[in-house]
N, C-alpha and C positions, 0 to 999 in steps of 0.2 A: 220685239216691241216695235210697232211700227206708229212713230209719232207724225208720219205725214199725212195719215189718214184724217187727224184730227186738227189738223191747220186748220181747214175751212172753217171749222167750230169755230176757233177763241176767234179768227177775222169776224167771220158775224158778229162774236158774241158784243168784241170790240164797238164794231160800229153801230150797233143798238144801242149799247150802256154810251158810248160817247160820242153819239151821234154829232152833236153842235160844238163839243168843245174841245175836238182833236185835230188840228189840223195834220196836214195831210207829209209835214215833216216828223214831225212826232210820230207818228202811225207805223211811219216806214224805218224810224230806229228803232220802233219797239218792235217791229217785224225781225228787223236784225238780230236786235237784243238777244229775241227768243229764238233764233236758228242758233246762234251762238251757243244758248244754253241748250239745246236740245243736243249741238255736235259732240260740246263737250260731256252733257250726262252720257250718251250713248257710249264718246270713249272710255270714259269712267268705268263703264258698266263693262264691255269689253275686257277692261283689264283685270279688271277683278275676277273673271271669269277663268282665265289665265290663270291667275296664282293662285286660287281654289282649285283648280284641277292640278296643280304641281302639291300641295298641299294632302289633297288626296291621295297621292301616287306615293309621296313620301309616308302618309301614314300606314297606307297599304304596305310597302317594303319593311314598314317599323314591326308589323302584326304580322307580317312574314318570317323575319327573324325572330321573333319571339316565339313565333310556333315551332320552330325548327328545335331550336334551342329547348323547349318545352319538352318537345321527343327526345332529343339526344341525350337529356337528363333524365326519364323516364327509362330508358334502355338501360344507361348508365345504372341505375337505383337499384333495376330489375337485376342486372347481371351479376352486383355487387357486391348484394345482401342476404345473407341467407333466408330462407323464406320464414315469416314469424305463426308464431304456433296455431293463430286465426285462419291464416291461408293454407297451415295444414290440416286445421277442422275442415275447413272447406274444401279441398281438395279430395281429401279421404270421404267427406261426405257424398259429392258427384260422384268418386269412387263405388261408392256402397248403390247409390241411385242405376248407374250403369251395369251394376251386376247382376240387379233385380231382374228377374223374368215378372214379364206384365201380361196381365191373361190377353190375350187375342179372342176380338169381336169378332 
């Protein structure tokens, strides 16, 4: 975001809307004022950027272990169980499928 493009704006807009009744200490603190606030928004903005990006890195390690762990219990289930009589309809199904002779085109 670049906020010094847009100084020249609020200076104009400033000395239009208060043309007769700002003098010219006034003007130059609120000049201040607003570099202050623009320094400090920009670090603001900054930081937060920072700990959204560590935020993210931490969720991604979170959703990493949890996948891992997903698999190694998956293996675990698969190795440990004897298979249930559905995955042997099915099995013996693809069985019977693969035995088939299919006429050739």
């Amino acid at each position: 975001m670049n906020m010094g493009s847009k100084k020249p704006d609020v200076d104009d807009l400033l000395r239009r809307a208060l043309a007769d009744d700002l003098p010219e200490e006034v003007a130059g603190g609120m000049r201040r004022r607003i570099e202050r606030f623009r320094e400090t928004k920009m670090e603001d903005e900054t930081a937060g950027r920072g700990a959204a990006a560590w935020a993210w890195l931490g969720r991604r390690s979170i959703w990493a272990a949890i996948s891992v762990l997903l698999l190694v219990a998956g293996i675990l289930l698969q190795g440990g169980r004897s298979s249930s009589p559905l995955a042997q309809r099915i099995a013996a199904l693809k069985t019977q499928y693969a035995s088939l002779e299919l006429p050739r085109r």
